[in-house]
N, C-alpha and C positions, 0 to 999 in steps of 0.2 A: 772364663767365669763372668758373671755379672750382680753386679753389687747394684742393689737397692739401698739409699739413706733415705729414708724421711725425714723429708723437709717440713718446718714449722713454721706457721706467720708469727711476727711478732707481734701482737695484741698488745702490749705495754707502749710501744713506740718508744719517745724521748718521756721520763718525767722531770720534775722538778719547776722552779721558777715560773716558766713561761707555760707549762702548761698545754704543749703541744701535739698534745699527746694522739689526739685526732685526726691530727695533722697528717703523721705519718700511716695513718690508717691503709692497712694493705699494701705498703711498699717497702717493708723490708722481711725477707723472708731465712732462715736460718736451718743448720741443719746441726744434730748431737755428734763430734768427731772426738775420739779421744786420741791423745798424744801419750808415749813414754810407756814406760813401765816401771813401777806401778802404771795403771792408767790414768789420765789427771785428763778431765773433760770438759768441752770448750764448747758452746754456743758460734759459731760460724756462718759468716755470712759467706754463700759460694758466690763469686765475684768475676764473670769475664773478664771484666779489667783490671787485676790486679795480677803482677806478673808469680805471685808467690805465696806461701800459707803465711800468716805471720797474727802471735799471738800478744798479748800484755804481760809481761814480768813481773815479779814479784815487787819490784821496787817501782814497776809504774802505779803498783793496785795501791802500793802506800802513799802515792802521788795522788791516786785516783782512787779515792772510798768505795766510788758505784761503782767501781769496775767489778761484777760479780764473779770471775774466773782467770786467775793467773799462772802461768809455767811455772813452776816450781826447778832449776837445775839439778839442784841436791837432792831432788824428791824422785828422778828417774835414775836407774841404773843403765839405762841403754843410751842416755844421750850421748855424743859426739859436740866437741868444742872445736867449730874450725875456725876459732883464731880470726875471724873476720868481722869487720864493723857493717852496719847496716844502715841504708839512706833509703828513705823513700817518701817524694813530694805527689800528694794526692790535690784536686783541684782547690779542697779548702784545709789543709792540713798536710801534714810533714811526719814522716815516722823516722827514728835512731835508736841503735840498738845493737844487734848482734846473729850472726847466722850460726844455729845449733840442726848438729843431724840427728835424726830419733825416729822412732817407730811411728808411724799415723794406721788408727786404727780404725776401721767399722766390723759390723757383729762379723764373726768366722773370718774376715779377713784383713789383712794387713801387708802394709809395705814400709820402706825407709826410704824419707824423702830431708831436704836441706831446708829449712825454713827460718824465719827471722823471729826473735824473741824484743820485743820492744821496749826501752828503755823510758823512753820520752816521748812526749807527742807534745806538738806545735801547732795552734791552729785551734779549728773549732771541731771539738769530737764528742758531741755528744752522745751519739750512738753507741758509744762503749757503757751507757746506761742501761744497754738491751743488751749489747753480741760483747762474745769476747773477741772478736779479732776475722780475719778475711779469710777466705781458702780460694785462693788464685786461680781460675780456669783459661788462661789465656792461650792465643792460637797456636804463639810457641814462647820464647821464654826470653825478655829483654832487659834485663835486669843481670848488671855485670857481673854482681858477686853468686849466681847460680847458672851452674851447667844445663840445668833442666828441667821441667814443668813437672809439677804434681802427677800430671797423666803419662807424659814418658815415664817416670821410676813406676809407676802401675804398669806400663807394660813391658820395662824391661826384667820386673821382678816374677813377670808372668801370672801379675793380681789381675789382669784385663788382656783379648787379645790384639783390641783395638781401640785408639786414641779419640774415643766417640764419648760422647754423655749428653744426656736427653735431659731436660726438667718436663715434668709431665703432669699438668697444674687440672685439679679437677674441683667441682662446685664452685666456678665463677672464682678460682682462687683461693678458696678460701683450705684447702689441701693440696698438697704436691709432693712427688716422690722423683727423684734425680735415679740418675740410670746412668751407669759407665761401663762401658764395653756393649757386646752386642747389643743391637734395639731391632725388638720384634714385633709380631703384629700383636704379641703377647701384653705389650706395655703403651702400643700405639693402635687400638682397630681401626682406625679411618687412616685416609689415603697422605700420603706424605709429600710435598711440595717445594724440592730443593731448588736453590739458588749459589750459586760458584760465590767464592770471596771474591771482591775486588783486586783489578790487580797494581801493581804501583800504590801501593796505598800507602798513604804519609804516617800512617801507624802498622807496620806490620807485626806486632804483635797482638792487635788486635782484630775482634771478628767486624772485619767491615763488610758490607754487600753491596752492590748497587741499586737503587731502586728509581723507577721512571717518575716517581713523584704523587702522594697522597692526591687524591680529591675529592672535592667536598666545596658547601657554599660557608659563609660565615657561621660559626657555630657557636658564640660566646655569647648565651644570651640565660636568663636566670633559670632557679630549679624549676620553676612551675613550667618551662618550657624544652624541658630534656624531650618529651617524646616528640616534641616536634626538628629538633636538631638532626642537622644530616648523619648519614652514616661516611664517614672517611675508610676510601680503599686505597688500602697499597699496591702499586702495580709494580711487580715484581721481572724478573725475564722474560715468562710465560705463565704467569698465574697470578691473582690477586687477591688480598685477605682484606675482608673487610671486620671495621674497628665500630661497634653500637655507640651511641651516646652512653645509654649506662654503664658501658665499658669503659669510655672515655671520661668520664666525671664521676669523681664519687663524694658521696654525702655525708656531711660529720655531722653531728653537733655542735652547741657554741662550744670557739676556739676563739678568744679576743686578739689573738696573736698571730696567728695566722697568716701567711702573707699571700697573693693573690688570691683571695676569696671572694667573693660576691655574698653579702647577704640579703637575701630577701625574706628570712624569716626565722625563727628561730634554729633551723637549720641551712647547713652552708652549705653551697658547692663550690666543688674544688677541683677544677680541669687537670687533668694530669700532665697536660699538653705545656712547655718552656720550650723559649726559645735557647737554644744553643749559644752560649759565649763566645764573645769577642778571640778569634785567633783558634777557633775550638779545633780539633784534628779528623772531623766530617763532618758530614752536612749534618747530622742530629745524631740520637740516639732510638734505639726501639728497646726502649728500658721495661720494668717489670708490669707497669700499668698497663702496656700492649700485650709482653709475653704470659702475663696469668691468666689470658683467656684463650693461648693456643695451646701442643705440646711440638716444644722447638728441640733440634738436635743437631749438635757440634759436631760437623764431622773433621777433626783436623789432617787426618789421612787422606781422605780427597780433598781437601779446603773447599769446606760447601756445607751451608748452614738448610737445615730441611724444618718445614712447618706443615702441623695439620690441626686441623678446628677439633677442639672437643666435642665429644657426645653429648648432648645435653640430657 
């Protein structure tokens, strides 16, 4: 089988206080999963790097006003209590809690998979103002207190035949639809451009790749001169993708808060482009500002990540 979710940008971003709401404009994207039975429905961010589903509690939502969506325990009749505590430190926050097993559902289909119910959060989480919680896509599963990734119990349950999932992002991002199990010319018509995982990688639960190194001349220079900014390519094995400027920057509104912005006018640009922290676990990232202008696919079965440019 193959399962289509639609996936949603979030258009609200963070609110509140600061007002940054622009900020986050086009980089966080979400998709509808329900959990349980009854079903109780969660906003989901699908997350590479997160080794597991994990939602907000009832007792965090009384912690947290905006949290808009919480696990209910007593509210499903198919959950499973395994008796187990829950840790997990994210670069700017900390999740505690508890591993519950239960049904995860999309339209016509469904599986049981182990996921964390969150108690407490530490740290800075605003983004529980948008999503309720992560759904972990990781290359395989590193995180002690679970046997196995979201996508293994799909294909041991025989919801999927193979450990694959595509995000397949169209109008410059501004829609996308996730794809698990087969990927065809059905959901991809232009040519696909794989690349092997790294091997030895100091993170192997994550999808690392090698790459020969972007190029490109100096590109940090105000809105008024986006079109004259280079294009940055990625040189990949045997293939390269190249990255626009107006790919590469995108343009808010005033945001007083904002942090590396450049203003030159009543509208801001805002490079998508950081550099990586001190001690970080690879050379960079190829985060959502690169992947919403290809459609990329996970291949965990062969360990090889594949890319092909949108139609325009």
């Amino acid at each position: 089988f193959r399962r289509n979710v639609s996936v949603d940008r979030d258009e609200r971003g963070v609110l509140g206080p600061n007002r940054i709401e622009q900020c986050q404009h086009n980089t966080a994207y979400y998709g509808i999963v329900a959990i349980g039975y009854p079903p109780q429905y969660f906003k989901l961010v699908f997350d590479t790097g997160s080794p597991n589903i994990w939602v907000g509690s009832e007792k965090l939502a009384r912690n947290l006003p905006y949290l808009q969506n919480s696990y209910g325990l007593g509210e499903s009749t198919t959950h499973l209590d395994k008796q187990k505590t829950y840790y997990m430190k994210y670069p700017d926050y900390v999740l505690t809690g508890n591993v519950i097993s239960d049904i995860v559902r999309f339209p016509k289909h469904q599986f049981r998979t182990e996921f964390a119910v969150v108690d407490n959060v530490h740290g800075q989480m605003d983004r529980l103002r948008s999503i309720d919680g992560h759904f972990g896509l990781p290359l395989k599963q590193s995180h002690a207190r679970f046997k196995s990734t979201p996508l293994d119990d799909m294909v041991s349950q025989g919801m999927i035949s193979r450990r694959t999932f595509a995000f397949i992002f169209s109008l410059a991002g501004r829609a996308a639809t996730l794809v698990f199990g087969d990927i065809s010319m059905d959901h991809i018509p232009t040519k696909l451009y794989y690349v092997f995982l790294a091997k030895n990688s100091p993170a192997p639960s994550h999808w690392t790749i090698p790459i020969s190194g972007p190029s490109g001349k100096d590109y940090i220079v105000d809105c008024h001169s986006i079109e004259k900014m280079p294009t940055l390519v990625f040189h990949f094995a045997d293939f390269q993708m190249a990255w626009n400027p107006s790919q590469y920057v995108d343009q808010a509104s005033l945001c007083r808060t904002c942090v590396s912005i450049l203003l030159v006018s009543p509208i801001y640009c805002r490079l998508t482009i950081h550099p990586t922290p001190p001690g970080h676990m690879a050379d960079g990232n190829l985060g959502i500002s690169f992947l919403r202008h290809f459609a990329t696919v996970f291949d965990m079965d062969n360990e090889q990540v594949g890319f092909a440019k949108l139609p325009m």
